[in-house]
Structure formats: structure tokens, C-alpha cells
C-alpha positions as CSV (number, residue, x, y, z in Angstrom):
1,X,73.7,-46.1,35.7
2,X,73.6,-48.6,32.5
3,X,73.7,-46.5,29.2
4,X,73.2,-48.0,26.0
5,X,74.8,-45.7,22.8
6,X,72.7,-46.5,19.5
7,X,74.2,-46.2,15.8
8,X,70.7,-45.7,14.0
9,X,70.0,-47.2,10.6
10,X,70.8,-46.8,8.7
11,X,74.1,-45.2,7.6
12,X,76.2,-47.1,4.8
13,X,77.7,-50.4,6.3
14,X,81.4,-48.9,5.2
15,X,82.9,-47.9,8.6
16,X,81.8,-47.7,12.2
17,X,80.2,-44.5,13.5
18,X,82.3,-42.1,15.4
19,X,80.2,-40.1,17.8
20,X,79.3,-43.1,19.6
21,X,83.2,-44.3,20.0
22,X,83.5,-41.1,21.4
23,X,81.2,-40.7,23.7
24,X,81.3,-44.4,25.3
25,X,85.2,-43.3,25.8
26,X,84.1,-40.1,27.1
27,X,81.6,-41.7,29.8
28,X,84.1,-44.5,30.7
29,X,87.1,-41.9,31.8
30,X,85.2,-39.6,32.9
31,X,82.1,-41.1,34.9
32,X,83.8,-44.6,36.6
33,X,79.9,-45.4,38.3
34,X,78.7,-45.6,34.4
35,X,78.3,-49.2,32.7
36,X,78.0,-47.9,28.8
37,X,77.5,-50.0,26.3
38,X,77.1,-49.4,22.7
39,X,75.1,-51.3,19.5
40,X,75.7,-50.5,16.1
41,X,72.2,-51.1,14.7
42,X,72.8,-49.7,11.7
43,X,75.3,-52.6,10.9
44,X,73.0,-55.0,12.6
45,X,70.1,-54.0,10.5
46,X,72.0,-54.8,7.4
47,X,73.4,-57.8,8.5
48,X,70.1,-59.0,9.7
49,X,68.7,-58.6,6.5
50,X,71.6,-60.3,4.2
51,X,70.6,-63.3,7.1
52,X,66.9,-62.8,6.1
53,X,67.2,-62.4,2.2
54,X,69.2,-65.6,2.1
55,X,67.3,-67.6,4.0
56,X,64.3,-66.6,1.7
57,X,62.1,-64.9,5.2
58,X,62.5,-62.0,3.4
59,X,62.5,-61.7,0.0
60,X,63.4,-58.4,-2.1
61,X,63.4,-57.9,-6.1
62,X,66.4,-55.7,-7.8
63,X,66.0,-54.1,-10.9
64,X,65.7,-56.6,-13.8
65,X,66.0,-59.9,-11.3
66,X,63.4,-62.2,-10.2
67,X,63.7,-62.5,-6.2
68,X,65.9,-65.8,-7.0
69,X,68.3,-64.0,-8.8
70,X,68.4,-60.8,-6.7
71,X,69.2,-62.6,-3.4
72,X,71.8,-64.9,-5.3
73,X,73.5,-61.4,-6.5
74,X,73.0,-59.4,-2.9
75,X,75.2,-62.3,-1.7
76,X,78.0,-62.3,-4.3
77,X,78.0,-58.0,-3.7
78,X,78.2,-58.7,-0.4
79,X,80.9,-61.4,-0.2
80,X,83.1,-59.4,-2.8
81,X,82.8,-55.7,-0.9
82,X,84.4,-57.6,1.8
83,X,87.0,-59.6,0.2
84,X,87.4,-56.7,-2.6
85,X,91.7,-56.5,-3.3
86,X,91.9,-54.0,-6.0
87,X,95.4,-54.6,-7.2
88,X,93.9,-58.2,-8.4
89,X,90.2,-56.9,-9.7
90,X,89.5,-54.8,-12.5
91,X,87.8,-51.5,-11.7
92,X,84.3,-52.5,-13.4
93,X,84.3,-55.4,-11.9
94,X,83.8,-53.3,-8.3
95,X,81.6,-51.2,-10.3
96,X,79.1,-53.9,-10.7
97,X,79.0,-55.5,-7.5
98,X,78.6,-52.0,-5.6
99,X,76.1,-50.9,-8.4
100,X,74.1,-54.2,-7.3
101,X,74.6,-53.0,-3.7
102,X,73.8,-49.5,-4.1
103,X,70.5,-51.1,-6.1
104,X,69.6,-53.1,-2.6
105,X,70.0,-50.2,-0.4
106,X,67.9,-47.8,-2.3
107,X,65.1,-50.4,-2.6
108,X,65.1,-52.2,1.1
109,X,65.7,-48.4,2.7
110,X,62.7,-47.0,1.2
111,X,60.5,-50.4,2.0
112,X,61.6,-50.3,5.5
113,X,61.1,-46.2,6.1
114,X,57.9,-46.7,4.7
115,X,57.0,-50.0,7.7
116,X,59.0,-47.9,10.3
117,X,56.5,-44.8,10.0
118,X,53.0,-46.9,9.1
119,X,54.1,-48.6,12.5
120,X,54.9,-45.5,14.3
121,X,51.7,-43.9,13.6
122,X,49.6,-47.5,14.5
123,X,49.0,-48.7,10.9
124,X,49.6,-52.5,11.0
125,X,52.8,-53.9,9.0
126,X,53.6,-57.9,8.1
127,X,54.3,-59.6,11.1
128,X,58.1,-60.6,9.8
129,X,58.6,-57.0,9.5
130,X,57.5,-56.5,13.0
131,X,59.7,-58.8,13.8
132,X,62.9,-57.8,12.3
133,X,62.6,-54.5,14.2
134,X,62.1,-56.1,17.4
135,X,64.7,-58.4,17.0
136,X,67.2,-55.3,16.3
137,X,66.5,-54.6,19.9
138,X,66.7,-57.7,21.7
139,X,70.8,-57.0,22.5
140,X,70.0,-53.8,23.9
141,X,67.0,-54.5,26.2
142,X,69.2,-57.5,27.4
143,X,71.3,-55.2,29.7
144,X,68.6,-53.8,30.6
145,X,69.7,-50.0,30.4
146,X,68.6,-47.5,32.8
147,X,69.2,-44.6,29.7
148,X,68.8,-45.3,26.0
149,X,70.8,-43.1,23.6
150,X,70.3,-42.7,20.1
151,X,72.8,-40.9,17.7
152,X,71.0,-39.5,14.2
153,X,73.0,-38.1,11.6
154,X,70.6,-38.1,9.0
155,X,66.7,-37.0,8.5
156,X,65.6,-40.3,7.5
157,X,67.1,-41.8,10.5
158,X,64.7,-39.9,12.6
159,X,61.9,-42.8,11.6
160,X,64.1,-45.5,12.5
161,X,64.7,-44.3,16.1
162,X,61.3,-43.3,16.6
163,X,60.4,-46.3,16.0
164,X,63.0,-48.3,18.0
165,X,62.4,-46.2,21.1
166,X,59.0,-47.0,21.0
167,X,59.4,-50.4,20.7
168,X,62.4,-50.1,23.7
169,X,59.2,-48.6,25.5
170,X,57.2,-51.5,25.6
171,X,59.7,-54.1,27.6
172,X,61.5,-51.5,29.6
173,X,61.4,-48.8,31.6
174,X,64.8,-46.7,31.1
175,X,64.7,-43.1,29.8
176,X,65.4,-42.1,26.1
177,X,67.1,-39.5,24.5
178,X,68.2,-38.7,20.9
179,X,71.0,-36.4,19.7
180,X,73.4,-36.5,17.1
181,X,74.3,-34.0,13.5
182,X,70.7,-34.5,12.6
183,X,69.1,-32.9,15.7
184,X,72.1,-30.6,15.9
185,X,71.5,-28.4,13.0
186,X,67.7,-28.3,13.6
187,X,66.7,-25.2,13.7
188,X,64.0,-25.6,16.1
189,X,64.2,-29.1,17.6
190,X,62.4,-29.0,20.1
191,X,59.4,-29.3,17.6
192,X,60.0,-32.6,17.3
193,X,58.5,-33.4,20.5
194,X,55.6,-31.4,20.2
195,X,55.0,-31.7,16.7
196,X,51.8,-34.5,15.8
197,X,52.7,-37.5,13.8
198,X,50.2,-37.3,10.5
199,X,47.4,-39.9,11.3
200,X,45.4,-42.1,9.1
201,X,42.4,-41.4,11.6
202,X,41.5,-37.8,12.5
203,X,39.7,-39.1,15.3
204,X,42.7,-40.8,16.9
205,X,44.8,-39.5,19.5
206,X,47.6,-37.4,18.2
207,X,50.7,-38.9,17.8
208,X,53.8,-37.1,19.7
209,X,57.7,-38.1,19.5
210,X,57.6,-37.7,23.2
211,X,55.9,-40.3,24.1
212,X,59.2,-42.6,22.7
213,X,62.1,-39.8,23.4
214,X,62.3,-38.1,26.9
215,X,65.0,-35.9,25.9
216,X,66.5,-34.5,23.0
217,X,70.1,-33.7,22.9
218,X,71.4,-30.8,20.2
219,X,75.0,-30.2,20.3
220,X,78.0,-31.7,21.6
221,X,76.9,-34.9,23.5
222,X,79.8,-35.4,26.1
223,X,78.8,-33.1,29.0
224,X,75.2,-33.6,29.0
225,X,74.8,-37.2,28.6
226,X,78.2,-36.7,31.6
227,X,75.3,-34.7,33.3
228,X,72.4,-36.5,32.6
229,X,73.9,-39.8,34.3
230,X,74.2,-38.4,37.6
231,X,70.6,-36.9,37.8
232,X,69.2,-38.1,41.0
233,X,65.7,-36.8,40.3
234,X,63.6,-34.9,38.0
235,X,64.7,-31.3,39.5
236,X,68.5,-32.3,38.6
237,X,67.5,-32.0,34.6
238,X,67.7,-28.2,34.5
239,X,71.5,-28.5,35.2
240,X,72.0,-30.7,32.0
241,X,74.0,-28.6,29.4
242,X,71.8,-28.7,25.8
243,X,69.1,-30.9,27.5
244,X,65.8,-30.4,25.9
245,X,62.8,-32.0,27.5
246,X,59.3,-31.6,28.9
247,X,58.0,-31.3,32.1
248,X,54.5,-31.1,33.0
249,X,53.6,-30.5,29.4
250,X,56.2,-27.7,30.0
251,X,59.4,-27.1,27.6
252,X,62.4,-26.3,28.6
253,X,65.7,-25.6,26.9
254,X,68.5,-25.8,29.0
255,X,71.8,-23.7,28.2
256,X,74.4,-25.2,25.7
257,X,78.4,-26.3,26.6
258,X,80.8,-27.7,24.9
259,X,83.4,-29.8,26.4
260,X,87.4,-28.9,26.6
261,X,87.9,-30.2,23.5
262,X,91.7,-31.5,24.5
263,X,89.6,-33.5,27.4
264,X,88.4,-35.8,24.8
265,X,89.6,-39.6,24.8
266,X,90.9,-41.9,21.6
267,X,87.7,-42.8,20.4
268,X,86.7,-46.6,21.8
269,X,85.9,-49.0,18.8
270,X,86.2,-52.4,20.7
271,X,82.4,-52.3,20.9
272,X,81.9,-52.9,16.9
273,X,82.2,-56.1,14.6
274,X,84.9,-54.5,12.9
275,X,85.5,-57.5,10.5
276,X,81.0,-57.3,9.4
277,X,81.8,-53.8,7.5
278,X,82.0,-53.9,4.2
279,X,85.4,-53.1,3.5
280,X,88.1,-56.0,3.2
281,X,90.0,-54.2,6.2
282,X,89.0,-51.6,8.8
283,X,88.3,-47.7,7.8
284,X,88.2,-46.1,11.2
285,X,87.0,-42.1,11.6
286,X,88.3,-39.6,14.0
287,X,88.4,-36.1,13.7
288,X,91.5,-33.3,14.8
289,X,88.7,-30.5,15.5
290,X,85.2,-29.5,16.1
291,X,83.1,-27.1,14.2
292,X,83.7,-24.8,10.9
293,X,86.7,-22.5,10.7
294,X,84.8,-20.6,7.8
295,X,80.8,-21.1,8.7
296,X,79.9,-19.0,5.8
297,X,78.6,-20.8,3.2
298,X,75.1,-19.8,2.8
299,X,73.4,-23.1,1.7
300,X,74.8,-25.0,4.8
301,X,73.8,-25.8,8.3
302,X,76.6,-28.4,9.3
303,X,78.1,-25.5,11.4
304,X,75.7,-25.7,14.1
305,X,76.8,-29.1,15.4
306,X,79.4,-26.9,17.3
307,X,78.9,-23.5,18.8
308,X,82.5,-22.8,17.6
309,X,85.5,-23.9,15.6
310,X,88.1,-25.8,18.1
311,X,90.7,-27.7,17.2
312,X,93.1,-30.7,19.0
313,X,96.8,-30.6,19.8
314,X,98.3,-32.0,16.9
315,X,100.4,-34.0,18.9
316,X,97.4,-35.5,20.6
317,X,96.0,-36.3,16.5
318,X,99.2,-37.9,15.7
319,X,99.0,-40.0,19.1
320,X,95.8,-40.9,18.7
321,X,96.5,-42.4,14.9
322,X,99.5,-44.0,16.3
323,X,97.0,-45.4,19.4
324,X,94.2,-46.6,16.7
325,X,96.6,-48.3,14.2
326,X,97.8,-50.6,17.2
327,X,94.9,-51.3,19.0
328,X,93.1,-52.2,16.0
329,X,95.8,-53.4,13.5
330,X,93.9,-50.5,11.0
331,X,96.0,-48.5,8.3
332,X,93.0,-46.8,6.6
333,X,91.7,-43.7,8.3
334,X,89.0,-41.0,7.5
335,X,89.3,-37.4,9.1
336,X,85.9,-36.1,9.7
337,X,86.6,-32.6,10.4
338,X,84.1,-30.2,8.3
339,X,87.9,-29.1,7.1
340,X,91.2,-29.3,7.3
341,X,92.6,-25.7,6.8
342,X,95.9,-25.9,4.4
343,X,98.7,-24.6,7.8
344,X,97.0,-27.4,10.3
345,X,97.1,-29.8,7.5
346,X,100.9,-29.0,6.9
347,X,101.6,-29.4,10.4
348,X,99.3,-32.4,10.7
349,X,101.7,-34.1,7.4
350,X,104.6,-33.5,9.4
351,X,104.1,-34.8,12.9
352,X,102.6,-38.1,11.0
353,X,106.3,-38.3,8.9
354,X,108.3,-37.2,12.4
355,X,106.5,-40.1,14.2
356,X,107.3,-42.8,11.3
357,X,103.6,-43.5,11.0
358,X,102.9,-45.7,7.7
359,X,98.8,-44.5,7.1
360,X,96.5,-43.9,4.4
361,X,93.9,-41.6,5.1
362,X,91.5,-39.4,3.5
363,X,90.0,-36.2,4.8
364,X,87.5,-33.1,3.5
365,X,90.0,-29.7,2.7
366,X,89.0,-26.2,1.1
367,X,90.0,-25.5,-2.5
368,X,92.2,-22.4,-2.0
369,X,96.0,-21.6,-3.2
370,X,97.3,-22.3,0.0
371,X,96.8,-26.2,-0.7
372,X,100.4,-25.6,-3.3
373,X,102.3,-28.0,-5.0
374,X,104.9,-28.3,-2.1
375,X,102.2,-28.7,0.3
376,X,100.1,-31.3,-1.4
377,X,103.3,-33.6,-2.0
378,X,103.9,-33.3,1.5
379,X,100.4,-34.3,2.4
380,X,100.6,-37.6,-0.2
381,X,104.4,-38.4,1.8
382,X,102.1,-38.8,5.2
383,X,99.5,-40.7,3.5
384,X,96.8,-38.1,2.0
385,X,95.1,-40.7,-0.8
386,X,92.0,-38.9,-0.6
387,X,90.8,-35.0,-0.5
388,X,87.3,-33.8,-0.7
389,X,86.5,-30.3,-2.1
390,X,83.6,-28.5,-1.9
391,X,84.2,-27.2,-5.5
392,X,80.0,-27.0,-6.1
393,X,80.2,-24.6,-9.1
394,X,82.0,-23.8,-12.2
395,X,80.5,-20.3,-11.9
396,X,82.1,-17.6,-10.0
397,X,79.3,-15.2,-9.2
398,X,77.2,-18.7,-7.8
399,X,80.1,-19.2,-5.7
400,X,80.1,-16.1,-4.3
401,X,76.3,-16.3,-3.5
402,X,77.3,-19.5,-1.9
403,X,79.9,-17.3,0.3
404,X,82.3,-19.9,-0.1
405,X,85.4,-18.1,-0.6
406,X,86.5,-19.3,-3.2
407,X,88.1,-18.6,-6.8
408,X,86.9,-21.1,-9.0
409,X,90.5,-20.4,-11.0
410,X,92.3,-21.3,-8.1
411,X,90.0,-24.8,-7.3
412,X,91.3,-25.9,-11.1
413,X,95.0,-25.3,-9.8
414,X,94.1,-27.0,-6.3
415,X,93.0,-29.7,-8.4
416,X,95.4,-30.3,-10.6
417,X,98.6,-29.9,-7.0
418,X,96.8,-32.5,-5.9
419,X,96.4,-35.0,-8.9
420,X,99.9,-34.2,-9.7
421,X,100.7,-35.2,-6.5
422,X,99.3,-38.4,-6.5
423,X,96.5,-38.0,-4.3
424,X,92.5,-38.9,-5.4
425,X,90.3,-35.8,-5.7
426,X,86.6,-36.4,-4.6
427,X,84.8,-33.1,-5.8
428,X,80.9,-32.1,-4.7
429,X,78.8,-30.1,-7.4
430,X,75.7,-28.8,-6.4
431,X,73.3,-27.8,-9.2
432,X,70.5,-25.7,-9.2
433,X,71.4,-23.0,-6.5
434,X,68.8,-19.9,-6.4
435,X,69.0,-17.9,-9.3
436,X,71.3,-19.7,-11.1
437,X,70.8,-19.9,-15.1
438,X,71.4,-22.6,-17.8
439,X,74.4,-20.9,-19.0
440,X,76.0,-21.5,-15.4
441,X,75.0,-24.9,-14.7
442,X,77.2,-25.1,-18.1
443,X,79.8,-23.3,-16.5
444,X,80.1,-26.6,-13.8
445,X,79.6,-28.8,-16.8
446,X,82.4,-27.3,-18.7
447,X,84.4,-27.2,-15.9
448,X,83.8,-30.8,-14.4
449,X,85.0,-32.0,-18.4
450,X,87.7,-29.5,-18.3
451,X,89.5,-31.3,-15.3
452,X,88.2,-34.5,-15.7
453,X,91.5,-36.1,-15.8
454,X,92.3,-34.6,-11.6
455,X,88.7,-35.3,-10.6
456,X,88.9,-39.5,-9.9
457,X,85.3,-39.3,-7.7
458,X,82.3,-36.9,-8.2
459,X,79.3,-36.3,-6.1
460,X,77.2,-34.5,-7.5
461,X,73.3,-33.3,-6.4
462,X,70.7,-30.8,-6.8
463,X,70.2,-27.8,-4.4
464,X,67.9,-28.8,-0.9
465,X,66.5,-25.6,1.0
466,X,67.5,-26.3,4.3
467,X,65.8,-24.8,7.5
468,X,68.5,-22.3,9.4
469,X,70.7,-21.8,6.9
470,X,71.2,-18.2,5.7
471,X,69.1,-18.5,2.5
472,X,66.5,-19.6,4.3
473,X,66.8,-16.6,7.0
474,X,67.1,-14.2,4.0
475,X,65.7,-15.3,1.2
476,X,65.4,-12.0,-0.5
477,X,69.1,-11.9,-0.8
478,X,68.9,-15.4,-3.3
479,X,65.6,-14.5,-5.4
480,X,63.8,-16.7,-3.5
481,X,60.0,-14.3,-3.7
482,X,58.2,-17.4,-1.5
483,X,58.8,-20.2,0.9
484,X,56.8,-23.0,1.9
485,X,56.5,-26.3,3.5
486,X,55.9,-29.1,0.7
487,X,52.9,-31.3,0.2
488,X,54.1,-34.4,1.9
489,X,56.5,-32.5,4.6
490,X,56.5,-33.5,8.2
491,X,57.7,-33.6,11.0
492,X,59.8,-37.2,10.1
493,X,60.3,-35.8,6.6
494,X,60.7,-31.7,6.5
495,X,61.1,-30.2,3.3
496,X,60.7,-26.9,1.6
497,X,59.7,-25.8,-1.9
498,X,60.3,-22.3,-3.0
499,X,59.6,-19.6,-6.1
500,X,62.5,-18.1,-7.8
501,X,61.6,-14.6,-9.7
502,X,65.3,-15.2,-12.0
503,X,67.1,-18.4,-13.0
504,X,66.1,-21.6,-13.4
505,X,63.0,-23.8,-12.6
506,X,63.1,-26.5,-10.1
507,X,61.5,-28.7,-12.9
508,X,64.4,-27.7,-15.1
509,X,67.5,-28.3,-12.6
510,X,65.9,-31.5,-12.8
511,X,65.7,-32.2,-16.4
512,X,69.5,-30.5,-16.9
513,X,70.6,-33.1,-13.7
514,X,69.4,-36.0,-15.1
515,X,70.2,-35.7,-18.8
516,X,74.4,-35.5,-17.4
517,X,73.8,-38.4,-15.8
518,X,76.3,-40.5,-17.9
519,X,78.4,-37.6,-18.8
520,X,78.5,-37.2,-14.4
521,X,79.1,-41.8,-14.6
522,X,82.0,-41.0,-17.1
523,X,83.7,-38.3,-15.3
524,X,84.4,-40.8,-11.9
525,X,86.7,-43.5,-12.0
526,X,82.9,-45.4,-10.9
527,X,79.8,-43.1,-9.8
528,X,80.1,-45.8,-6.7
529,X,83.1,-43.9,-5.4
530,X,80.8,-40.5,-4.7
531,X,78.9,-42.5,-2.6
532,X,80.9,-45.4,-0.7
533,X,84.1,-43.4,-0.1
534,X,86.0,-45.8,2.1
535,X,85.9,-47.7,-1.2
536,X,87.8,-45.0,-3.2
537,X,90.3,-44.9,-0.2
538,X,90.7,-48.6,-0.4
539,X,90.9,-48.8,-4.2
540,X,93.9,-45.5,-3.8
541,X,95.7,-47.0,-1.1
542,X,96.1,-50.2,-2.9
């Protein structure tokens, strides 16, 4: 069996993906008979346009830059992310190249979503365009795989694969599945199979993401795509753990399992160009646990990646570090856990000290007293430079009706342990919650200015009704009087709107939102930080 794993684009060119690393390393102790091989086409997709851009095939216009200009500056962003040495740069001067980077993503992403889905639906797209999408494939229809894979964290990925898979569809034969975060916390996902494409022509055939993906794959990935690679014939998919698929126009769901989550391998990063990112040295991400150990929070969905909250041997965390630092010569790290609660993390700190690791690492932690002064020093000695906090409001009773557990007293002291400490604070605000009123976005506002000086990154957004979370189960319980799928929604593209009958007006969020947007710039070190974060642990570590 030949498996190819697939990093969709696109995800920021920053660090290498991680649920791919793991998986290949699953497949490759686990399944001897499987030949896995695994294509970062995310990276690929940016480097093949930088390649494009500069050789004037492709040309692309940046705010207040002719297309001369803009390509001259892409390259200069581009050359300086990757040689960036922040003890010898001044701050703005990383500022303006990422701002010019940032500028290029936001323009080329939306150009490139837009050619992905005319050419998924049969609308015709330049020919160089064409192109560049089939050229992202050529690597992976070169060994020629028996099974595709395609990992999706994000809802705008979902284009880009669709796309890709049909493409893979023309020149080969192999089976094709997609899984990943994005598919995870879907509520229903099997209705993106069976869901019609819009169509420019009512008369045409509908449209169906089955015809390009065979299988979908909610959920932890290891055991079915274990599974799935030892099928003999169509009868064997009902014993594939999370498998979704049809057959005979039928659906069927197949039972969810998780893996033994100490059976998990160091994740395997010799497939990836780790010297293309765009960091001067490698950020790797690994994670100590799968799942949520709170799962409340009434605005998320992230939770459902995992049917529970399991975490690793901190030995086996600290070995694996200590495995990754060798085999890759890497010092930078990212834990991806959804959190880090305050008693692992001490005892996470300690093994690193015991085992005379030198690291710097960053990793997402909840704002409670438990994260003291002692304990946040302790965390800087192992090489904490970085802790993300979902602080989201400056107002107690939103909080609450956020369930997230928290006393926003207690997030200012959390704050300030940590600063003291020495480590980076990135903080996320979320404005415009159900029900919440001017005088409480102020709340945030005030609070954000208050603690200004321990909050060195800030990301900061407006609130997204998501499908399965608990305010959309219940929306009576958040004011919300009516729910209802927006103009341009689809199947590519869901989103919500709702009514409120108390607190603010979507239109005003809005207004509020992007009348702080310089006092949001002033409270960051740079605004960049919020968004490329292996920056901010770069820039901290040096």
C-alpha cells in the first residue's frame, strides 16, 4: 500500500504541520507493508508562487505598489523572514517586512480560493492558474499512491483539497480521503459528501464532494487510516474506526476510536524542507495530550477533535523534546495542546530542568491562580518564552456566559506572574459575544490598556457562530431569538447569521472593532505577532 499524507494550503509558511508528522510515524511503526510518503503543499504552494511572482508568470499588486514594486518587496519580506536575527534588527523593521507579507497573503489567498472553487464547480480559470494547481500535484502523482490523504485544519482549506483531489482524479486511480481539525469539529460532516456544490448552470449536473473524496475521516486519524490500509475489499470498510463513506449511494458512519495515546511515535519531520519556512531556524510542534481537560466553553468546538481529554507520560514529552532537538538540530518548540493545565505544566518544567534540556518553547495555558509567581518562574527556567491565554473579555458576567472558568481578577494577576517572570503573554479577545453591551466591550478595552505593559502580543476578533457549539445548540440561553444560514453560505463556506433581542448589533461589534484598530496595533509589541507566532517566539528567545 503507497499512502501519500497532504498538508493543505494553505496554513502560514511558519512551521511544518504536525498531524501529518504524526501520522506518517504512526503508519511506519505500526504497519511495516505501508510505503507513506508525505508533501507539504501548503509550503509548496507558497514557494511556488514566490518562484512565479519573481519570474513575472505571475504577477500580483500590494496595496499602494505597482506589480514592479510589489514583487521587488515580496522578495525582500521573504528573504528577511528567513534570515530575520532580532538581537541585530529593530522591532519595526520586522514589523514592515511581515506587514508586507501579511499584505501578500491576504491578497493571493483570496485570488486563489476564488480560481480553486470557479474550477471546482467547471467555470474556466487562466490557464497559468490551471497550471500552478497541477503542478502542486505533480510530486504526489509521481509515486503513484494507492491512497491519497489530505489533512484540513481550516474551512478555507476545504476548496483547496477539493480541488487537488479532483485534479489527483484525473491521472490516477488511488482512493481519497480527507480528515483533519476542520472535518473533526463538523458537526455533521458527512454533509460534505452529499451536499451540491452551487452551480453557475441550473441545468448542469449537481456537483458532489464525493466524486473527489471517497472517505472522510473525523477524529483521530491513526487507527483508521492503520485500518483503512489493510482493506482487501470494499466489505472491509465497515471495520474502519471513524470512516465515513458511501456505498451504493448509501452512507454509512462507522464507530469512532481513538488510539492508546502513549502508543504514539516522535512525530517524523524528515519529510519537510525545514530550511523553506519562514523562520531563520526550525519551530517544530508537538503536543503532550489530546483533547480539552475543561470542554466548556460555550463559543467553541475545538473539543471535538478528540472524544476525550488524554494526556502523555511526561517522561515520554521530555524524551521526545530531547529526540527532536537532536535529530533536527531545533531549539524552538510550540506545544499544541488545547492547554496545558498549571500541575502538568509544573511537572512538565521540571523533567525539562532534571534532563538538562536547553529549549525555548511556547505553549497555550488557562488564566487561573494556579499559574503563581513560583510556578511561572519555574516555567521561564525550562524555557517558557511564550503563553497563550484565552483571556477574551474584560467583563465578568461575558465570561461566565462563555463558561470559561475564569475570574477576570485573577487573569490580571496571571498576567502580570508571567511578565514578571519574563515570559511573553499572547492574549485572545473576542468581541462581540451574544448579548454583550457597549459598556462591556469597554470593559475588554479598559482592561487590554490596563495591562498593556504584561500583554507583548494580542489577537484579537469578533465573535463567529459556530455549528455544534453550545450556543448554537441552545441559543435561547445567549439571546440569540433566530438562526440562519447567510446569503453566500455553502457547503465550502458555512456561516451563520443570527438576531439578538439584548446587546449589541452585529453592525456595531463591527464599527466598535474597527475604530480600536490602532489602539489593538499599539497595545502589541507588532500586530504581526497575533498572527505569525513562531515570530514572537523567535523575537523572545533571542
Amino acid at each position: 500500500m503507497k499512502l501519500a499524507l497532504i498538508a493543505t494550503p494553505y496554513t502560514h509558511p511558519t512551521c511544518p504541520p504536525l498531524g501529518p508528522a504524526v501520522l506518517s510515524a504512526y503508519l511506519q511503526k505500526n504497519l511495516s507493508a505501508a510505503d507513506v510518503s508525505v508533501f507539504d503543499l501548503s509550503l509548496d504552494y507558497y514557494l511556488s508562487a514566490f518562484a512565479a511572482i519573481d519570474e513575472g508568470s505571475l504577477n500580483i499588486k500590494l496595496k499602494e505598489m505597482d506589480e514592479q514594486t510589489s514583487a521587488h518587496n515580496l522578495n525582500q519580506a521573504v528573504s528577511f523572514l528567513k534570515t530575520w536575527q532580532p538581537a541585530h534588527s529593530d522591532l519595526k523593521e520586522y514589523h514592515h517586512w511581515a506587514t508586507i507579507f501579511l499584505r501578500f497573503e491576504n491578497i493571493f489567498n483570496a485570488f486563489m480560493a476564488s480560481m480553486a472553487e470557479k474550477a471546482l464547480t467547471g467555470q474556466s480559470i487562466p490557464k497559468r492558474i490551471e497550471r500552478f494547481f497541477e503542478e502542486l500535484i505533480q510530486p504526489v502523482l509521481a509515486g503513484t499512491p494507492d491512497l491519497v490523504g489530505f489533512s484540513i485544519l481550516y474551512q478555507h482549506q476545504v476548496v483547496f483539497a477539493a480541488l487537488l483531489a479532483k485534479m489527483i482524479k484525473r491521472h490516477s486511480t488511488a482512493k481519497i480521503i480527507a480528515g483533519g481539525a476542520c472535518i473533526s469539529v463538523m458537526s455533521e460532516p458527512e454533509k460534505l459528501l452529499s451536499t451540491p456544490l452551487a452551480k453557475i448552470d441550473n441545468d448542469a449536473p449537481d456537483i458532489l464532494l464525493k466524486d473527489f473524496f471517497d472517505y472522510l475521516l473525523p477524529g483521530e486519524g491513526e487507527l483508521g487510516l492503520h485500518h483503512l490500509c489493510q482493506t482487501k475489499s470494499p466489505s472491509d470498510l465497515a471495520t474502519v474506526p471513524n470512516l465515513i463513506y458511501f456505498s451504493n449511494n448509501d452512507l454509512h458512519i462507522n464507530p469512532p476510536a481513538t488510539p492508546k495515546i502513549e502508543d504514539l511515535p516522535h512525530p517524523d519531520f524528515s519529510h519537510f524542507k525545514l530550511d523553506k519556512y519562514l523562520t531563520p531556524e526550525p519551530v517544530l510542534p508537538l503536543m503532550t495530550s489530546r483533547g480539552c481537560p475543561w470542554a466548556k466553553c460555550t463559543f467553541c468546538t475545538h473539543h471535538h477533535s478528540s472524544l476525550r481529554y488524554r494526556t502523555r507520560r511526561i517522561d515520554d514529552c521530555v524524551a521526545e523534546i530531547s529526540f527532536l532537538q537532536k535529530q533536527y538540530d531545533c531549539n524552538l518548540f510550540y506545544f499544541y495542546d488545547e492547554m496545558i493545565p498549571a500541575p502538568r505544566f509544573k511537572k512538565l518544567a521540571e523533567h525539562i530542568i532534571d534532563a538538562g534540556l536547553t529549549v525555548n518553547y511556547g505553549a497555550y495555558a488557562k488564566p487561573l491562580k494556579t499559574f503563581s509567581a513560583e510556578l511561572c518562574h519555574l516555567l521561564q527556567r525550562s524555557g517558557c518564552r511564550i503563553l497563550q491565554w484565552g483571556v477574551e473579555s474584560g467583563s465578568q458576567r461575558i465570561l461566565d456566559l462563555m463558561g470559561k472558568g475564569t475570574d477576570i481578577q485573577e487573569v490580571e494577576k496571571v498576567l502580570s506572574n508571567a511578565s514578571k517572570a519574563g515570559i511573553y503573554n499572547l492574549t485572545f479577545v473576542l468581541f462581540g459575544f451574544p448579548s454583550e453591551t457597549t459598556e462591556e466591550l469597554q470593559q475588554t478595552l479598559t482592561f487590554l490598556d490596563r495591562n498593556r505593559t504584561n500583554i507583548h502580543a494580542l489577537s484579537s476578533g469578533t465573535f463567529v457562530l459556530t455549528e455544534g457549539s453550545q450556543i448554537h445548540r441552545e441559543p435561547e440561553n445567549f439571546s440569540i431569538s433566530r438562526i440562519w444560514k447567510h446569503n453566500n453560505s455553502s457547503i465550502l463556506y458555512p456561516a451563520l447569521d443570527f438576531d439578538i433581542n439584548q446587546g449589541m448589533t452585529a453592525q456595531e461589534v463591527t464599527q466598535h472593532f474597527n475604530k480600536n484598530q490602532t489602539f489593538f496595533s499599539d497595545i502589541s509589541l507588532s500586530r504581526r505577532f497575533g498572527t505569525y507566532r513562531e515570530h514572537l517566539l523567535i523575537y523572545e528567545s533571542k
